[in-house]
PDB file of N, H, CA, C and O in Angstrom:
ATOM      1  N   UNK A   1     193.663 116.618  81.609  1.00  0.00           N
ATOM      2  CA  UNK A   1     193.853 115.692  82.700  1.00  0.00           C
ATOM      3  C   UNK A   1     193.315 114.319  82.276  1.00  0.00           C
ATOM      4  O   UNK A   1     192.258 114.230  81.651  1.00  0.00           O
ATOM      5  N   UNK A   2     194.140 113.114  82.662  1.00  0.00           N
ATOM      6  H   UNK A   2     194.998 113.187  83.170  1.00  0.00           H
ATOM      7  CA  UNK A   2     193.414 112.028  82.216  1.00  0.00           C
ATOM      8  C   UNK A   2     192.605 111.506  83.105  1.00  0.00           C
ATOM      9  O   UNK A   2     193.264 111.000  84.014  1.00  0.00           O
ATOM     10  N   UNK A   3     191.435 111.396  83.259  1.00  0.00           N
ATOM     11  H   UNK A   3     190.900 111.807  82.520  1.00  0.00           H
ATOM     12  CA  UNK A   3     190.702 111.279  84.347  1.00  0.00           C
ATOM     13  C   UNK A   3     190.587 109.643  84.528  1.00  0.00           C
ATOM     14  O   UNK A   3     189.920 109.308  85.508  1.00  0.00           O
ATOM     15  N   UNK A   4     191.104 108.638  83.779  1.00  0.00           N
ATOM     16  H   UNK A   4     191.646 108.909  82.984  1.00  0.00           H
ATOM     17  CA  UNK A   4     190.800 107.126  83.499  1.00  0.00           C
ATOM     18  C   UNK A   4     192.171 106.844  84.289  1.00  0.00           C
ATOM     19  O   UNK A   4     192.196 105.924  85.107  1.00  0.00           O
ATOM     20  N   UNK A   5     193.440 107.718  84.025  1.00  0.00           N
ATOM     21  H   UNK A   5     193.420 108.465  83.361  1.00  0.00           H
ATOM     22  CA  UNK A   5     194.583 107.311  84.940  1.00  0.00           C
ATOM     23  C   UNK A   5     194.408 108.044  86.832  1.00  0.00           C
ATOM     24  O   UNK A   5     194.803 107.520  87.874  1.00  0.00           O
ATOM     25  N   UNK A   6     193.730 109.283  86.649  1.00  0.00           N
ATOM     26  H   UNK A   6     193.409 109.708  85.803  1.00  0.00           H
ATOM     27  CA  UNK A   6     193.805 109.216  87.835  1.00  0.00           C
ATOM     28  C   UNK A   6     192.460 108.418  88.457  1.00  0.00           C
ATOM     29  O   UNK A   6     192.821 108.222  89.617  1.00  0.00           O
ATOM     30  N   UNK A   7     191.460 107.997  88.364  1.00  0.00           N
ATOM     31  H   UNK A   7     191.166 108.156  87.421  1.00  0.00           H
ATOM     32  CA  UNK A   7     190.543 106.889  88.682  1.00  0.00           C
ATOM     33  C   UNK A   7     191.038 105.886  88.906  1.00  0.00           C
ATOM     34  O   UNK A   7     190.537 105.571  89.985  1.00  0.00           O
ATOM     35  N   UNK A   8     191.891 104.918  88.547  1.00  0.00           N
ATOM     36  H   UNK A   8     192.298 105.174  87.670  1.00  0.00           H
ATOM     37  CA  UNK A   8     192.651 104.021  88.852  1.00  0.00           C
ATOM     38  C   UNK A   8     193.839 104.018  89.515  1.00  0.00           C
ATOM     39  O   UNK A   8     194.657 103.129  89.276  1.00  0.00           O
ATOM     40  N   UNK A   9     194.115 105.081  90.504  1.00  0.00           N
ATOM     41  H   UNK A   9     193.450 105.802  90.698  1.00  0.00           H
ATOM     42  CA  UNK A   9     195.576 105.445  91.342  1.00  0.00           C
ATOM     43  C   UNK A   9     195.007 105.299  92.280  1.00  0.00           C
ATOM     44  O   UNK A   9     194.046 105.910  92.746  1.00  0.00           O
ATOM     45  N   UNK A  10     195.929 103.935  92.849  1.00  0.00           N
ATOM     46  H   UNK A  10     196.710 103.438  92.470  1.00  0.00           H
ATOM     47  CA  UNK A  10     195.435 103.517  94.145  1.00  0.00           C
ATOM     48  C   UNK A  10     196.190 104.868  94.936  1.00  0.00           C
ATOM     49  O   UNK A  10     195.738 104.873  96.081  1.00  0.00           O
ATOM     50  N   UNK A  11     197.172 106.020  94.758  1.00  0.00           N
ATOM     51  H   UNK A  11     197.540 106.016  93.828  1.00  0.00           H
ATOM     52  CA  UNK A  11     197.766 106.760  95.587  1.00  0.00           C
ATOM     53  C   UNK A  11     196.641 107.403  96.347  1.00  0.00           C
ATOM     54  O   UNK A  11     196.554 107.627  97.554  1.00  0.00           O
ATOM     55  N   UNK A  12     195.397 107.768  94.903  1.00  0.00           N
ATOM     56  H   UNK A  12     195.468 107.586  93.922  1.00  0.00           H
ATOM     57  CA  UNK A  12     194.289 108.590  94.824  1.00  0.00           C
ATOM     58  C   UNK A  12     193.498 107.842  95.974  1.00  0.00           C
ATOM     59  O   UNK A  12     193.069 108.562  96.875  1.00  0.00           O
ATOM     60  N   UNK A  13     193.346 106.992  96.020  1.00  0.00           N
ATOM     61  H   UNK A  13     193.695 106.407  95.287  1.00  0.00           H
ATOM     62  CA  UNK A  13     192.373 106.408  96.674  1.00  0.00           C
ATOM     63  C   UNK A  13     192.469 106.310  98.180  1.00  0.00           C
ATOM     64  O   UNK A  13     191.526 106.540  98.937  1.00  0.00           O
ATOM     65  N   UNK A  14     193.567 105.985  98.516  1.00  0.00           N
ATOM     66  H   UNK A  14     194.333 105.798  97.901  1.00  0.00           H
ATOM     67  CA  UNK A  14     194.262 106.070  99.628  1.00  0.00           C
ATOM     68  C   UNK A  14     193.982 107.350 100.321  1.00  0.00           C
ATOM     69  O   UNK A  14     193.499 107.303 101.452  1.00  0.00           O
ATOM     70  N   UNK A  15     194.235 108.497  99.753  1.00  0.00           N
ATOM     71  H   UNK A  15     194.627 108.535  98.833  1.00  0.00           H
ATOM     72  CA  UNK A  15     194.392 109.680 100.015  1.00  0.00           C
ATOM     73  C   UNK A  15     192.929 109.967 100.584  1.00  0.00           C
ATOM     74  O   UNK A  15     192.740 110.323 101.747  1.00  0.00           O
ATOM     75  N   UNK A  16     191.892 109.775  99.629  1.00  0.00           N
ATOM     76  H   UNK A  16     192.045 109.486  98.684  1.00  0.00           H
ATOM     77  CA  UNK A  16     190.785 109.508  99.612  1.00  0.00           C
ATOM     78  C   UNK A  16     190.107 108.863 101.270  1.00  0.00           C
ATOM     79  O   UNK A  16     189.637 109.491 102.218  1.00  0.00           O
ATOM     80  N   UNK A  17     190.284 107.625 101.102  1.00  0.00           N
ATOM     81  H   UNK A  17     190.667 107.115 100.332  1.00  0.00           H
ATOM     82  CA  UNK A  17     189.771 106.758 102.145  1.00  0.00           C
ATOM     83  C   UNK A  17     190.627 107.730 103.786  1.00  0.00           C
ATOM     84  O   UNK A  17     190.077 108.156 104.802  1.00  0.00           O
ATOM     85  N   UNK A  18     191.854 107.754 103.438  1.00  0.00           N
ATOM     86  H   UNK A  18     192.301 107.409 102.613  1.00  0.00           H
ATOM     87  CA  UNK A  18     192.536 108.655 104.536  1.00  0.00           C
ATOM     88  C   UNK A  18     192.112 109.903 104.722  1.00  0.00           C
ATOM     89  O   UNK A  18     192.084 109.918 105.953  1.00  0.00           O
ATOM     90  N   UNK A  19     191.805 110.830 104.429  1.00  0.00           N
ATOM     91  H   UNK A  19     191.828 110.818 103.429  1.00  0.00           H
ATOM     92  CA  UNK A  19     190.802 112.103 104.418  1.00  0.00           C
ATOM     93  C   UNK A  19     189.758 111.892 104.914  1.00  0.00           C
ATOM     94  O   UNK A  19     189.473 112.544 105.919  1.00  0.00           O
ATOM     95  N   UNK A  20     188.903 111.005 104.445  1.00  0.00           N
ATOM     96  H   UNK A  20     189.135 110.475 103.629  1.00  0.00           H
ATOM     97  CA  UNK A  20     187.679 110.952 104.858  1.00  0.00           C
ATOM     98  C   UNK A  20     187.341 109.801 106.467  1.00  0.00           C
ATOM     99  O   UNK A  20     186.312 109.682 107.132  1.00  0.00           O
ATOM    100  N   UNK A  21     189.052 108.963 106.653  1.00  0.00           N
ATOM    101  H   UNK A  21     189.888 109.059 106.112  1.00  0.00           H
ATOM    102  CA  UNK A  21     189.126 108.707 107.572  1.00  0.00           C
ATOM    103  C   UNK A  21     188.968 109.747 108.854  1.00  0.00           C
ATOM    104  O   UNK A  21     188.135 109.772 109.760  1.00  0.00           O
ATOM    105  N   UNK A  22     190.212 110.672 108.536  1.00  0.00           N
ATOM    106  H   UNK A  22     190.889 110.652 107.800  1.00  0.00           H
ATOM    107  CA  UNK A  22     190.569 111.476 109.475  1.00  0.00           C
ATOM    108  C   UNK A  22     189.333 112.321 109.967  1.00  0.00           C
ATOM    109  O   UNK A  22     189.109 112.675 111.124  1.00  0.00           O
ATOM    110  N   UNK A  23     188.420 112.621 108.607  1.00  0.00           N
ATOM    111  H   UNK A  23     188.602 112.333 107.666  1.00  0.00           H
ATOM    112  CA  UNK A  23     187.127 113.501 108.827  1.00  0.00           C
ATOM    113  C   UNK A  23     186.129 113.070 109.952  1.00  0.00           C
ATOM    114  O   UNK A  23     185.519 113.764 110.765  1.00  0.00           O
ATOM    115  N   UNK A  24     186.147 111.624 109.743  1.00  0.00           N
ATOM    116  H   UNK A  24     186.643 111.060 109.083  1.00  0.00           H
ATOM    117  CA  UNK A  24     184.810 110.847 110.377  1.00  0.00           C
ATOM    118  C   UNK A  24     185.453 110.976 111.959  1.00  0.00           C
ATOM    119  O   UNK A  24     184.620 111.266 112.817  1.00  0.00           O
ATOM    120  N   UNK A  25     187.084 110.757 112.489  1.00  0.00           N
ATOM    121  H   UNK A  25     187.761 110.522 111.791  1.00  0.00           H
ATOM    122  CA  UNK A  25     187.590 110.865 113.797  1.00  0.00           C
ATOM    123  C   UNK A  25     187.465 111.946 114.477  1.00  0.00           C
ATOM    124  O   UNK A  25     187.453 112.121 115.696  1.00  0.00           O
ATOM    125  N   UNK A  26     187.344 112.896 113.338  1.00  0.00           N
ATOM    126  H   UNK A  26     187.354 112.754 112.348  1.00  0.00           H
ATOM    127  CA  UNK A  26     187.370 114.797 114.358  1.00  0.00           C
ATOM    128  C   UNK A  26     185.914 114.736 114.249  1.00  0.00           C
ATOM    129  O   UNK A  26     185.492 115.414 115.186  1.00  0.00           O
ATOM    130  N   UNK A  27     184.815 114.210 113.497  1.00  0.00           N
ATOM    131  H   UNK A  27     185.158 113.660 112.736  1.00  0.00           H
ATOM    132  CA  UNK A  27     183.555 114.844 113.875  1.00  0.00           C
ATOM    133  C   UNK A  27     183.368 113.617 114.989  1.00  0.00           C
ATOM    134  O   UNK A  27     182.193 113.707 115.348  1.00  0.00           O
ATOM    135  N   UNK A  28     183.975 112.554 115.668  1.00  0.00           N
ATOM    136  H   UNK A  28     184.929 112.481 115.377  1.00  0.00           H
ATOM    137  CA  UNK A  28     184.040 111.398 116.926  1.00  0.00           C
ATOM    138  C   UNK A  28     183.022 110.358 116.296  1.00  0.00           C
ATOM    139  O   UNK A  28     181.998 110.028 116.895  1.00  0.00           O
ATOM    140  N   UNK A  29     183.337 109.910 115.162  1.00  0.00           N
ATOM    141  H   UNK A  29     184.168 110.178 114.676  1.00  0.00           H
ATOM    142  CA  UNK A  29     182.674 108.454 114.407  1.00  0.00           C
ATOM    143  C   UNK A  29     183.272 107.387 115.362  1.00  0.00           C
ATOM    144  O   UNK A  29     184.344 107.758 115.840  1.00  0.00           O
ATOM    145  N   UNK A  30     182.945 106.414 115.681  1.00  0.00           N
ATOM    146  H   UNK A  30     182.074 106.113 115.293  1.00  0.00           H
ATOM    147  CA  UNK A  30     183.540 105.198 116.251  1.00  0.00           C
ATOM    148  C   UNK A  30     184.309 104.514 115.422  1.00  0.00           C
ATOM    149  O   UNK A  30     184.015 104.489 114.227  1.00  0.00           O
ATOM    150  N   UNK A  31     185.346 103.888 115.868  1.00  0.00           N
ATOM    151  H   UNK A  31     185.585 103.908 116.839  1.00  0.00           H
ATOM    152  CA  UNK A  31     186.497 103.743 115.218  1.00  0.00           C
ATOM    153  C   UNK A  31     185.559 102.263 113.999  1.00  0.00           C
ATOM    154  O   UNK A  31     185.744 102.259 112.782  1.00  0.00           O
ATOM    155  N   UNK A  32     185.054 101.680 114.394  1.00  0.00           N
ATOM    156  H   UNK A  32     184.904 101.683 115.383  1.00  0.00           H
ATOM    157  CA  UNK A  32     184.507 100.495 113.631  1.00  0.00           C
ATOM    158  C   UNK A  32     183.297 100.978 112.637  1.00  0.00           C
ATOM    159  O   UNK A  32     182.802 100.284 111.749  1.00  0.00           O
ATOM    160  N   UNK A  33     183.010 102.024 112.902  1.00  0.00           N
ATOM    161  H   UNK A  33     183.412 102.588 113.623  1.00  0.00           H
ATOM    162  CA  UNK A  33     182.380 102.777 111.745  1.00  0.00           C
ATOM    163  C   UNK A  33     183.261 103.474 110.710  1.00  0.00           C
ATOM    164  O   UNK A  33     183.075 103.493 109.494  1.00  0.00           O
ATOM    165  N   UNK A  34     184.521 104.197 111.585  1.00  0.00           N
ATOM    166  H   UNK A  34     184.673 104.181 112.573  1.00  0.00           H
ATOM    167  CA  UNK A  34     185.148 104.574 110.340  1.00  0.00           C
ATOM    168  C   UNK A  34     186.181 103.337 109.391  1.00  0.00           C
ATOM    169  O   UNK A  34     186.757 103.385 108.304  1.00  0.00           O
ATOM    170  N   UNK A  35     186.052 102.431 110.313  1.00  0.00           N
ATOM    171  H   UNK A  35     185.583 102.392 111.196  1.00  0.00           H
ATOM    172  CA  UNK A  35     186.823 100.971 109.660  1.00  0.00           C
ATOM    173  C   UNK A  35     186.256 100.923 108.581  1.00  0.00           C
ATOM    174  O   UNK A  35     186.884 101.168 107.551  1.00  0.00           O
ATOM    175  N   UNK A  36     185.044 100.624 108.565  1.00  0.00           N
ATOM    176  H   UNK A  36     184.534 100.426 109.402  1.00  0.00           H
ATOM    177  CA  UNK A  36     183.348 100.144 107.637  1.00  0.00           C
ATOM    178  C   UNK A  36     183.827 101.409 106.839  1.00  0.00           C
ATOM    179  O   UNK A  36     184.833 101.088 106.206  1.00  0.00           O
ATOM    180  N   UNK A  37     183.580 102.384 106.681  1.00  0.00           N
ATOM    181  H   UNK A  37     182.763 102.645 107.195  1.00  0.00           H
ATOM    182  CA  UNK A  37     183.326 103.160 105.552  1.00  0.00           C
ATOM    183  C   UNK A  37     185.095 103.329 104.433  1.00  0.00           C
ATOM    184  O   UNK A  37     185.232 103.298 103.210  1.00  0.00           O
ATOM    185  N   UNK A  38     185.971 103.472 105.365  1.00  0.00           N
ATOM    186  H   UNK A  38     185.859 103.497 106.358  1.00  0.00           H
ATOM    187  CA  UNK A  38     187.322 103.363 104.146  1.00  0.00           C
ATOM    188  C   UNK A  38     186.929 101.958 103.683  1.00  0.00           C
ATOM    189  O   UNK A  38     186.389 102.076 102.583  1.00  0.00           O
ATOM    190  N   UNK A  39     186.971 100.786 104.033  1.00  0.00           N
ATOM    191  H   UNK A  39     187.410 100.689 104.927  1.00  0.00           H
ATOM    192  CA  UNK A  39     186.859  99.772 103.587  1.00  0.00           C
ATOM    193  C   UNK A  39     185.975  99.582 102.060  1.00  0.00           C
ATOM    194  O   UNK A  39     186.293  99.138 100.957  1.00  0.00           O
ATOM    195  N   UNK A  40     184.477 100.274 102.744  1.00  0.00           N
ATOM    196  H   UNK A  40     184.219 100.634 103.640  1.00  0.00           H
ATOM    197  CA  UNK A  40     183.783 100.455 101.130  1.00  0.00           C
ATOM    198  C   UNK A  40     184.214 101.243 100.288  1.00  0.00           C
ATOM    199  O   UNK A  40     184.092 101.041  99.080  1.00  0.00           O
ATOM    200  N   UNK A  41     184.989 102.629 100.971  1.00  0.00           N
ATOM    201  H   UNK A  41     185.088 102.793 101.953  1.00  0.00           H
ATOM    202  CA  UNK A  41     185.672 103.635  99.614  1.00  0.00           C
ATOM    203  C   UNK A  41     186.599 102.526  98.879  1.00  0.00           C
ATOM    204  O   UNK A  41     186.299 102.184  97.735  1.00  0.00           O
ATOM    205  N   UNK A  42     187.846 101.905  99.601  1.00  0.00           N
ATOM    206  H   UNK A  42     188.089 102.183 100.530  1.00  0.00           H
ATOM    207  CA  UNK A  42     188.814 100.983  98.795  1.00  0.00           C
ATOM    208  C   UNK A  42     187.861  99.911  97.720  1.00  0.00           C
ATOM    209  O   UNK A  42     188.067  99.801  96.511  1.00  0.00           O
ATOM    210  N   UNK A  43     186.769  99.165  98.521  1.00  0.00           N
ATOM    211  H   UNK A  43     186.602  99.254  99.503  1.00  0.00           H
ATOM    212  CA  UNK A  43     186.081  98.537  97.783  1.00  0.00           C
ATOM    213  C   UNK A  43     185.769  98.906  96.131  1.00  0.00           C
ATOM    214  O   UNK A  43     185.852  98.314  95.055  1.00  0.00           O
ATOM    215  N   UNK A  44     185.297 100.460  96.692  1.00  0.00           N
ATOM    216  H   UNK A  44     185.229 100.941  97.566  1.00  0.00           H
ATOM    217  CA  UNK A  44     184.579 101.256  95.580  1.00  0.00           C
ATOM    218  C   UNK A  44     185.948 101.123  94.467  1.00  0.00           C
ATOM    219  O   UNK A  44     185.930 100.609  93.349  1.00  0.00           O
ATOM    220  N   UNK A  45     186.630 101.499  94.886  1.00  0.00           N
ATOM    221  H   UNK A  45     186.645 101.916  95.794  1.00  0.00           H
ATOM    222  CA  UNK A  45     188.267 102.028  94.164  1.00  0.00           C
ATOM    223  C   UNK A  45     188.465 100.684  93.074  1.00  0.00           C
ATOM    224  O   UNK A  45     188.412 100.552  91.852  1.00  0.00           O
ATOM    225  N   UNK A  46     188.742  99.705  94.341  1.00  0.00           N
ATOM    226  H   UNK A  46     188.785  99.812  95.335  1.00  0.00           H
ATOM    227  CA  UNK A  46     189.061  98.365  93.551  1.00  0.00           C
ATOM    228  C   UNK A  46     188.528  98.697  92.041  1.00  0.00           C
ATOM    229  O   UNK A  46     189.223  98.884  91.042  1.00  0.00           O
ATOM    230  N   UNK A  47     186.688  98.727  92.182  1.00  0.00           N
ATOM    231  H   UNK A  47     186.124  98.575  92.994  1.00  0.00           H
ATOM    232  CA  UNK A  47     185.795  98.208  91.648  1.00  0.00           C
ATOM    233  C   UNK A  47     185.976  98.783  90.347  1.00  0.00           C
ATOM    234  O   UNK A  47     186.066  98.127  89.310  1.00  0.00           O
ATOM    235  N   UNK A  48     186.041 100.420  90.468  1.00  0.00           N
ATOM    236  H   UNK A  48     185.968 100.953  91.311  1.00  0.00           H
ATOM    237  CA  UNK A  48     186.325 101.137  89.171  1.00  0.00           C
ATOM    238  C   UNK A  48     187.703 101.273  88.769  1.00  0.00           C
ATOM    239  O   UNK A  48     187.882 101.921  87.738  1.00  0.00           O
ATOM    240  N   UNK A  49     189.178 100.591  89.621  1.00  0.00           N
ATOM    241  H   UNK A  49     189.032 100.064  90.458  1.00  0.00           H
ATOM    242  CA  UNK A  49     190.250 100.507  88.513  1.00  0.00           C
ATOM    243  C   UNK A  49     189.566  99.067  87.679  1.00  0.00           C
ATOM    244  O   UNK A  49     189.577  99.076  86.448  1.00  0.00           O
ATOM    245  N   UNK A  50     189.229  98.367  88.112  1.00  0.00           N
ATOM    246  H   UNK A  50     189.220  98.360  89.112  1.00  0.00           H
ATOM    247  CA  UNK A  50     189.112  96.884  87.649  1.00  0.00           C
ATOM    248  C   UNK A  50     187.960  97.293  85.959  1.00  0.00           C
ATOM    249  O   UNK A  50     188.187  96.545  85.008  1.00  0.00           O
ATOM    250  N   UNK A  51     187.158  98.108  85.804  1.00  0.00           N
ATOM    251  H   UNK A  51     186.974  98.716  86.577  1.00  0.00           H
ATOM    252  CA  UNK A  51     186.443  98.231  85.279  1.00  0.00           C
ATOM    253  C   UNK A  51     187.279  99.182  83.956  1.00  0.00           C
ATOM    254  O   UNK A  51     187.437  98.722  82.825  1.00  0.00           O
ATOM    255  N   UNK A  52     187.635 100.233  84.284  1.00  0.00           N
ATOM    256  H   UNK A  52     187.507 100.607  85.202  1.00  0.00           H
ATOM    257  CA  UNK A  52     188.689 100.960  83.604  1.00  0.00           C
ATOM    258  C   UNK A  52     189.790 100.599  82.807  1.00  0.00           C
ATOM    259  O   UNK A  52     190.292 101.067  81.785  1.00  0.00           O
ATOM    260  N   UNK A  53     190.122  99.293  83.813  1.00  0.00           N
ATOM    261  H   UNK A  53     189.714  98.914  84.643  1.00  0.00           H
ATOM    262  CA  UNK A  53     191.516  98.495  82.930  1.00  0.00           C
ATOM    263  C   UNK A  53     191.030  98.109  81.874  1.00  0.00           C
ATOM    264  O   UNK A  53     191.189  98.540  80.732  1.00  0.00           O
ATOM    265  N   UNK A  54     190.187  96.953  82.407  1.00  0.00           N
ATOM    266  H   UNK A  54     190.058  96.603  83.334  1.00  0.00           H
ATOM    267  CA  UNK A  54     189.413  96.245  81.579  1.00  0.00           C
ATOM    268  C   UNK A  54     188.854  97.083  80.049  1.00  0.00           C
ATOM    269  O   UNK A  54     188.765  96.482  78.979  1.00  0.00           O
ATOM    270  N   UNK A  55     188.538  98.476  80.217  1.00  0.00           N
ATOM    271  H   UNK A  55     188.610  98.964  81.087  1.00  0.00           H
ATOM    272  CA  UNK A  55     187.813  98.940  79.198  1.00  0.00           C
ATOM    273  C   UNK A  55     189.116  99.660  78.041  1.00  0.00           C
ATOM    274  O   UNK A  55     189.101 100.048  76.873  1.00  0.00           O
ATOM    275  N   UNK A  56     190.232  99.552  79.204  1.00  0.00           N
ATOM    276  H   UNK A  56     190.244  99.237  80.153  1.00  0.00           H
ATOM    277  CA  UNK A  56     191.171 100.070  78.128  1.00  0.00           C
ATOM    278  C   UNK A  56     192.047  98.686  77.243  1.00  0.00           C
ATOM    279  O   UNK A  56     192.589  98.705  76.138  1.00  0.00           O
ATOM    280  N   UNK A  57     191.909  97.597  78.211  1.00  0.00           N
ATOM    281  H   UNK A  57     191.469  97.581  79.109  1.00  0.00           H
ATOM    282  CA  UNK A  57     192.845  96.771  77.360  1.00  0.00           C
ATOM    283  C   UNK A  57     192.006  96.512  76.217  1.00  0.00           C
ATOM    284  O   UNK A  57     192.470  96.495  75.077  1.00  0.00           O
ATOM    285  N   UNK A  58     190.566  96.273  76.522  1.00  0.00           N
ATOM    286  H   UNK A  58     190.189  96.287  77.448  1.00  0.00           H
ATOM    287  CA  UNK A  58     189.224  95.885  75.408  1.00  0.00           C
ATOM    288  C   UNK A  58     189.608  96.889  73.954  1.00  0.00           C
ATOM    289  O   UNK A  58     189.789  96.471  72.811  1.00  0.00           O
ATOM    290  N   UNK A  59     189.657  98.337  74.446  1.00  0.00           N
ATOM    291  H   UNK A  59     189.509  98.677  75.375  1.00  0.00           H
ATOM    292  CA  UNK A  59     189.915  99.367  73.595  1.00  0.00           C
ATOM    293  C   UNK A  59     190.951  98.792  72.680  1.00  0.00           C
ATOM    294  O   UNK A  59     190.706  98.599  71.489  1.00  0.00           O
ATOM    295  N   UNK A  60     192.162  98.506  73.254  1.00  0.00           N
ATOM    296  H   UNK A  60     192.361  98.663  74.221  1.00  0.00           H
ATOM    297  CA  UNK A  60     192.957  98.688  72.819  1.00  0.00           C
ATOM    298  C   UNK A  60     193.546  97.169  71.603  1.00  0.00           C
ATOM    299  O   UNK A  60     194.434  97.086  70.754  1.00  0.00           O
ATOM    300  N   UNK A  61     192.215  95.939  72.268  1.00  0.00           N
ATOM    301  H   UNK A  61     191.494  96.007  72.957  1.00  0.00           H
ATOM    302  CA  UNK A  61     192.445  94.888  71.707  1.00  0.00           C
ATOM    303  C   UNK A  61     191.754  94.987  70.320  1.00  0.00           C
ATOM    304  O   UNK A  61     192.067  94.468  69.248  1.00  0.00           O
ATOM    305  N   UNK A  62     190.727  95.800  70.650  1.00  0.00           N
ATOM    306  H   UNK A  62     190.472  96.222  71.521  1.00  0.00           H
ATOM    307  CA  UNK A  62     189.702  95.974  69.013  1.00  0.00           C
ATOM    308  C   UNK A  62     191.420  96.822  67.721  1.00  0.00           C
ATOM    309  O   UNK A  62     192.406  97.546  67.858  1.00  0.00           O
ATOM    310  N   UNK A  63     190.888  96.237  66.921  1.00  0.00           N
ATOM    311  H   UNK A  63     190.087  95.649  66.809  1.00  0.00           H
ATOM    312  CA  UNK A  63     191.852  96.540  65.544  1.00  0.00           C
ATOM    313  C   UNK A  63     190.826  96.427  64.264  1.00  0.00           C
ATOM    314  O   UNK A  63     190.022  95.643  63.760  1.00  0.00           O
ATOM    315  N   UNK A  64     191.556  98.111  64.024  1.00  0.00           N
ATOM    316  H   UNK A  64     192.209  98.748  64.434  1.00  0.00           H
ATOM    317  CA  UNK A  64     190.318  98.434  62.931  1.00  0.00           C
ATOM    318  C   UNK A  64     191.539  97.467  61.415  1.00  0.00           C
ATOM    319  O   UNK A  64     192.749  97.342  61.228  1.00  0.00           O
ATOM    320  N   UNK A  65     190.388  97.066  60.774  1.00  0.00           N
ATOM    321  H   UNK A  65     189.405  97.168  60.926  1.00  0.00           H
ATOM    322  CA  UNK A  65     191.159  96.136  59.575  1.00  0.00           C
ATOM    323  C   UNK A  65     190.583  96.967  58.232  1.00  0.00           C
ATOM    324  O   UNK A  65     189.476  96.652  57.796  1.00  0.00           O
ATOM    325  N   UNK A  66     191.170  97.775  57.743  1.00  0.00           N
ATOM    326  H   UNK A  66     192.070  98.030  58.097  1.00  0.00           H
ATOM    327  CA  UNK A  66     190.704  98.781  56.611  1.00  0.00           C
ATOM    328  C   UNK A  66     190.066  97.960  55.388  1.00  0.00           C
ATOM    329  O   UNK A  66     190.571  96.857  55.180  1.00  0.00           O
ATOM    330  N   UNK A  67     189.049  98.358  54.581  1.00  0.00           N
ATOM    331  H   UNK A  67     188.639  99.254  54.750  1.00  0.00           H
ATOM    332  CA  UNK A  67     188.552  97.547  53.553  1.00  0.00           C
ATOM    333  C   UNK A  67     189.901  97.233  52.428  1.00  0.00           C
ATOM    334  O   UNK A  67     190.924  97.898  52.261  1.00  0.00           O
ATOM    335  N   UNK A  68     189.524  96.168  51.866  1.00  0.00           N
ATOM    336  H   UNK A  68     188.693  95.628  52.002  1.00  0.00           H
ATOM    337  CA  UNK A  68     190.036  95.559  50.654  1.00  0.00           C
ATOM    338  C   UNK A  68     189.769  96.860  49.698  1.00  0.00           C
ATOM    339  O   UNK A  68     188.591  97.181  49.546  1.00  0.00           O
ATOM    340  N   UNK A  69     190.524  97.435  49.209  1.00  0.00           N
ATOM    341  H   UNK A  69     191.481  97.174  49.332  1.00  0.00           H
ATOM    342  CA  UNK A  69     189.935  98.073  47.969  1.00  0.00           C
ATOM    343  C   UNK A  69     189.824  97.670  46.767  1.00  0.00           C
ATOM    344  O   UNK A  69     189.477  98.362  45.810  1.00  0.00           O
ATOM    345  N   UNK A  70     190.067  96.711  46.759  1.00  0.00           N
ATOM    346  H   UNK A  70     190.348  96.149  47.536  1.00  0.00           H
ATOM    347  CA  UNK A  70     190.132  95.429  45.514  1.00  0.00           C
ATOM    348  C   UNK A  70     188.935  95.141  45.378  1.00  0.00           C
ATOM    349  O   UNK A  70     188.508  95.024  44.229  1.00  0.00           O
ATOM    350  N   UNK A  71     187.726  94.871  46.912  1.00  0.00           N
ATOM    351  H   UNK A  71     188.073  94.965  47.845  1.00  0.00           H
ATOM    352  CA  UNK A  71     186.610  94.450  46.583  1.00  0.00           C
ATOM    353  C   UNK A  71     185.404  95.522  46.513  1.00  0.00           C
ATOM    354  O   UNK A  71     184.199  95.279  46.444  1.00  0.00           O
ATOM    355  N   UNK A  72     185.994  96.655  46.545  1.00  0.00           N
ATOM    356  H   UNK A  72     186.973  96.852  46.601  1.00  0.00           H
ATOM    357  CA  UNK A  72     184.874  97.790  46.668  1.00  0.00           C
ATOM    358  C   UNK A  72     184.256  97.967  45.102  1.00  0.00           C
ATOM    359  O   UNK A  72     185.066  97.817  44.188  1.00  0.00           O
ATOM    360  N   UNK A  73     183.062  98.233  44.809  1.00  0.00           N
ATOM    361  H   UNK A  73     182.403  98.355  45.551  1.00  0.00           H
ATOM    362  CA  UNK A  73     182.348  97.813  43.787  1.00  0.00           C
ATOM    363  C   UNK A  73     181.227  99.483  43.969  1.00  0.00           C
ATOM    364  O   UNK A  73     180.484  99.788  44.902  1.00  0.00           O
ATOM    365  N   UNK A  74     181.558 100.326  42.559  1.00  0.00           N
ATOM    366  H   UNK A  74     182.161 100.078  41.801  1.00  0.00           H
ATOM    367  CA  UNK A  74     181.182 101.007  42.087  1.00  0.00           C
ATOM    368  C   UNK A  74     179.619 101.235  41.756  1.00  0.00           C
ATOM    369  O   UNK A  74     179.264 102.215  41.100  1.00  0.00           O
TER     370      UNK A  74
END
């Protein structure tokens, strides 16, 4: 499983914040409390696709440049 693609699926997140919406309404959270808390899950979400991208484009910008073997010295 790639756990870096599903961390960054806003589908995931959604699903997420909506679940735990619906949870907070059946145990009778007030609606502006359960506003407040999806809001910080999406927050949260944002926070770690933004971090993830970032670590893969970084990954992917590093380029390994193999030695000269011309200058390798015995």
């Amino acid at each position: 499983m790639d756990w870096k693609q599903k961390l960054t699926s806003r589908k995931l997140w959604v699903s997420v914040a909506g679940f735990v919406g619906m949870m907070l309404a059946a145990f009778g959270v007030a609606e502006s409390e359960i506003a407040r808390i999806t809001a910080i899950i999406m927050a949260g979400a944002s926070i770690i696709g933004y971090v993830l991208t970032e670590g893969l484009v970084d990954a992917k910008a590093a380029v390994y440049i193999p030695p000269d073997p011309e200058e390798e010295t015995e």
